[in-house]
N, CA, C and O of each residue as an XYZ file, in Angstrom:
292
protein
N      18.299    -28.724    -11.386
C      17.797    -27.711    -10.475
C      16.286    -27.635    -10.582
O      15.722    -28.235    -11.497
N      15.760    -27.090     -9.897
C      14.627    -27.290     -9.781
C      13.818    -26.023    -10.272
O      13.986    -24.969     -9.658
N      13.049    -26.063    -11.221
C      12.780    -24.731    -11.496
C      11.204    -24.160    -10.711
O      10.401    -23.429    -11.290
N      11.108    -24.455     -9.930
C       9.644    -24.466     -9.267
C      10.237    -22.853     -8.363
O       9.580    -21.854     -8.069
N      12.086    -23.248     -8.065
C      12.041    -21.706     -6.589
C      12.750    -20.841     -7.711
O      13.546    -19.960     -7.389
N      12.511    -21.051     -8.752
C      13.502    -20.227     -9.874
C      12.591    -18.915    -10.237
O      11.686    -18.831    -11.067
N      13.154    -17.843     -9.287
C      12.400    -16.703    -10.392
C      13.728    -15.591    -10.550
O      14.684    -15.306     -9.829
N      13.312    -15.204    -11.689
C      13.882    -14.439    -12.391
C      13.473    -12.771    -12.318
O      13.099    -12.000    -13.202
N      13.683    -12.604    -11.058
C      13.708    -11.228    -10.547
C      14.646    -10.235    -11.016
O      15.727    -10.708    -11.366
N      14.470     -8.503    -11.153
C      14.879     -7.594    -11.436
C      15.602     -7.266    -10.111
O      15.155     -7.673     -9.039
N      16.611     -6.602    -10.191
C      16.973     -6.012     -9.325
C      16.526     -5.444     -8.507
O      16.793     -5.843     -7.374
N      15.707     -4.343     -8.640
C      15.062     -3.963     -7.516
C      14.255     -4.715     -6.850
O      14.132     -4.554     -5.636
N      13.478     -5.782     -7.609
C      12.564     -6.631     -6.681
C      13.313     -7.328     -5.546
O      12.897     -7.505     -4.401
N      14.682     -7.754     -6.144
C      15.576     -8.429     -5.534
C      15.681     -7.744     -3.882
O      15.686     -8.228     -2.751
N      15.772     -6.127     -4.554
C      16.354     -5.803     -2.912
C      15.207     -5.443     -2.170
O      15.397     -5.125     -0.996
N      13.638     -5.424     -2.777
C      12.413     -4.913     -2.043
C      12.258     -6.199     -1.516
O      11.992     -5.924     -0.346
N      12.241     -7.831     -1.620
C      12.186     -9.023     -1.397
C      13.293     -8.877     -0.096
O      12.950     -8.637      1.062
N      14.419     -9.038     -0.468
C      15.639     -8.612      1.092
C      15.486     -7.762      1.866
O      15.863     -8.059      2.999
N      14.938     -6.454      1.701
C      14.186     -5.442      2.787
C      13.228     -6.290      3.538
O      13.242     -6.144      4.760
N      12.487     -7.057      3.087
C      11.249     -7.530      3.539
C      11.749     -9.006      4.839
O      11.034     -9.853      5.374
N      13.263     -8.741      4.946
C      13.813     -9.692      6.102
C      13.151     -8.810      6.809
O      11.986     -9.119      7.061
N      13.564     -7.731      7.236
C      13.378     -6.348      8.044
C      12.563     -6.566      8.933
O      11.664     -7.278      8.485
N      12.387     -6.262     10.191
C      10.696     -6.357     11.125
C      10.408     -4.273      9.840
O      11.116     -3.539      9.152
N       9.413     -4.319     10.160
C       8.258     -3.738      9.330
C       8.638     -2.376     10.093
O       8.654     -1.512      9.216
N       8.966     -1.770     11.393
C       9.397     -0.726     11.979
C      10.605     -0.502     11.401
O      10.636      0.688     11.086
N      12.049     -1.286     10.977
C      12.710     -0.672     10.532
C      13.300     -0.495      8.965
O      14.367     -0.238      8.409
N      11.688     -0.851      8.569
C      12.324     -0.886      7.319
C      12.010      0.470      6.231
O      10.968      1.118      6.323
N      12.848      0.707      5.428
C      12.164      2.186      4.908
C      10.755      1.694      3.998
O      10.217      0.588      3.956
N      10.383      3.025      3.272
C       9.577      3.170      2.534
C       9.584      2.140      1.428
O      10.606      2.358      0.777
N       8.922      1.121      0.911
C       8.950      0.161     -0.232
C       8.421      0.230     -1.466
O       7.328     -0.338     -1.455
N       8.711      0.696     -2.606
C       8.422      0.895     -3.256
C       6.531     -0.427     -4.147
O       6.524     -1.476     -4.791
N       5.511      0.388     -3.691
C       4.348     -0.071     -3.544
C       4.311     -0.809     -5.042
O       3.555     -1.765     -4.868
N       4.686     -0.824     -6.196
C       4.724     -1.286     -7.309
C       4.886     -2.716     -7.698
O       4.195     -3.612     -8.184
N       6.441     -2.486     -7.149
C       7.457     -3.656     -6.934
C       6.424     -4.888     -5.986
O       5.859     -5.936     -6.300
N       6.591     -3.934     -4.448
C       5.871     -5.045     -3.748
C       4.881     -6.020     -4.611
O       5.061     -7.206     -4.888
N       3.710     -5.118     -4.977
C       2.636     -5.634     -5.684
C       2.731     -6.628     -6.466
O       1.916     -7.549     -6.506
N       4.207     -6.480     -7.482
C       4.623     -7.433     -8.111
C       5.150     -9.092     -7.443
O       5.110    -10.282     -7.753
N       5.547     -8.361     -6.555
C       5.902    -10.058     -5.570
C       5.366    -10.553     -4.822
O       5.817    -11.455     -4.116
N       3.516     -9.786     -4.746
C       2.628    -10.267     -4.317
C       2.174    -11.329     -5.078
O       1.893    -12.410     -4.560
N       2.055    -11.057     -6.577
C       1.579    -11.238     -7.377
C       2.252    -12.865     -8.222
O       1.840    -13.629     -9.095
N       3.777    -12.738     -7.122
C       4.277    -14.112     -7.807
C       4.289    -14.968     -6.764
O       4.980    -15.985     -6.838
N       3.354    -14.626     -5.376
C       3.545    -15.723     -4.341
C       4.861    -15.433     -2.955
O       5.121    -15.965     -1.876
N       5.384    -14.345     -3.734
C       6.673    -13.962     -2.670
C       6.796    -13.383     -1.456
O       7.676    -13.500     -0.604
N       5.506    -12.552     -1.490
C       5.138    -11.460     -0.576
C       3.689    -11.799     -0.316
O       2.991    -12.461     -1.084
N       3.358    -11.359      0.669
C       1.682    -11.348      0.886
C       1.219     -9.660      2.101
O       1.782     -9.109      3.047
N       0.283     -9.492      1.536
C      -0.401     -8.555      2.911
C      -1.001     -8.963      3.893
O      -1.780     -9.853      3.553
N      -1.040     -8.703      5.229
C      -1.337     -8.659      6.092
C      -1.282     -7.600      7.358
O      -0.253     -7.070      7.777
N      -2.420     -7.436      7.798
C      -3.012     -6.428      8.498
C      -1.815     -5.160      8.112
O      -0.930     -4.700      8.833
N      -2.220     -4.787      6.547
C      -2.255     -3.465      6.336
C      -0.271     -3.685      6.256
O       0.289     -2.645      5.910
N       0.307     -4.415      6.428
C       2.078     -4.716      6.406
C       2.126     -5.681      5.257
O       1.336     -6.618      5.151
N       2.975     -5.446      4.500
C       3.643     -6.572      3.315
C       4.667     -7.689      4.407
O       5.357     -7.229      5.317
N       4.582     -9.163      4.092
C       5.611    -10.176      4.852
C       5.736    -10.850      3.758
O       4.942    -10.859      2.817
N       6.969    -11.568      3.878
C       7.474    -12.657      3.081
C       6.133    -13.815      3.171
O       5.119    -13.921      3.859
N       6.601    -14.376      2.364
C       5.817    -15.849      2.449
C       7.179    -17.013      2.520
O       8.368    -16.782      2.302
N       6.620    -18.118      2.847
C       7.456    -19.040      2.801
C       8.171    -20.040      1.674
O       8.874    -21.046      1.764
N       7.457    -18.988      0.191
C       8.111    -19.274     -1.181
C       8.750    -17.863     -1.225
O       9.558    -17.754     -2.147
N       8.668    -17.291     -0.831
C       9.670    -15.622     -0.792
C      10.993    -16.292      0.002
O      12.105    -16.576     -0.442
N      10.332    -16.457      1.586
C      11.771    -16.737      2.225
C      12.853    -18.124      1.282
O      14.010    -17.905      0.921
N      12.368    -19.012      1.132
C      12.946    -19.940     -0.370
C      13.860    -19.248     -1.383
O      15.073    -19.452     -1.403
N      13.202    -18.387     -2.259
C      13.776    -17.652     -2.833
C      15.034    -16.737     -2.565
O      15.870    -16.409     -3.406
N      15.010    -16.426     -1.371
C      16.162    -15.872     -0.733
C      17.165    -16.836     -0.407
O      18.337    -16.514     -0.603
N      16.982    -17.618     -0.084
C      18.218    -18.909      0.399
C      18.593    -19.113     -0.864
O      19.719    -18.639     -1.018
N      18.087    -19.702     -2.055
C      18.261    -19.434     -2.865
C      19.133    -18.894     -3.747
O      19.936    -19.553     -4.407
N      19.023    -17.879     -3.778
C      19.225    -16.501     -4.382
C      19.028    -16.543     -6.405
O      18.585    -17.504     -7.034
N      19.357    -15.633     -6.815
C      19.170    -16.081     -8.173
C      19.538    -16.812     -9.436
O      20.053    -16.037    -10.243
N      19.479    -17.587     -9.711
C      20.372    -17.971    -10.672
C      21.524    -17.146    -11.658
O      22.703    -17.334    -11.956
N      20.582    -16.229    -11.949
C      21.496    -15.360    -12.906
C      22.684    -14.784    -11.679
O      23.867    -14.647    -11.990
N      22.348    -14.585    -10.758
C      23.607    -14.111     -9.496
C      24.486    -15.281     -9.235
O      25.596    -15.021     -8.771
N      24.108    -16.829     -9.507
C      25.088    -17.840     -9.617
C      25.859    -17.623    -10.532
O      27.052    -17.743    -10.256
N      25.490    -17.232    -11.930
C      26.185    -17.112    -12.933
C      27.575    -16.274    -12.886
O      28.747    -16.501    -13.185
N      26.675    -14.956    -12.243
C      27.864    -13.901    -11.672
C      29.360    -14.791    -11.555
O      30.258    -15.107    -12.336
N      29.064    -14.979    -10.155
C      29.851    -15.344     -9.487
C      30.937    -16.587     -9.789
O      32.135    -16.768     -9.573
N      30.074    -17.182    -10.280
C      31.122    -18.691    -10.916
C      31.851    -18.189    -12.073
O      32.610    -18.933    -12.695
């Protein structure tokens, strides 16, 4: 596997990262912390004043987490 789309996200980042499918009108309030944090790993970016995925965020979502593979198998 490739560990380059491997991150090892918390839960909540998990679901502030999946909110961020959302168009930006319907999404609630995001916890400004978190975001910051998945700015900070390439996942998220700002723009004009709105948080968007990036195209190593959207990755990450197809993805999903390893430890959530584990779950499941």
């Amino acid at each position: 596997m490739n560990a380059e789309f491997d991150h090892d996200l918390s839960t909540c980042q998990w679901e502030v990262l999946k909110a961020l499918r959302l168009p930006a009108a319907k999404r609630r309030a995001l916890n400004r912390l978190i975001v910051d944090q998945l700015v900070a790993l390439g996942l998220a970016a700002w723009a004009d004043d709105q948080v968007m995925l990036t195209e190593e965020g959207r990755k990450a979502l197809v993805r999903g987490s390893f430890r959530l593979w584990d779950v499941a198998a």
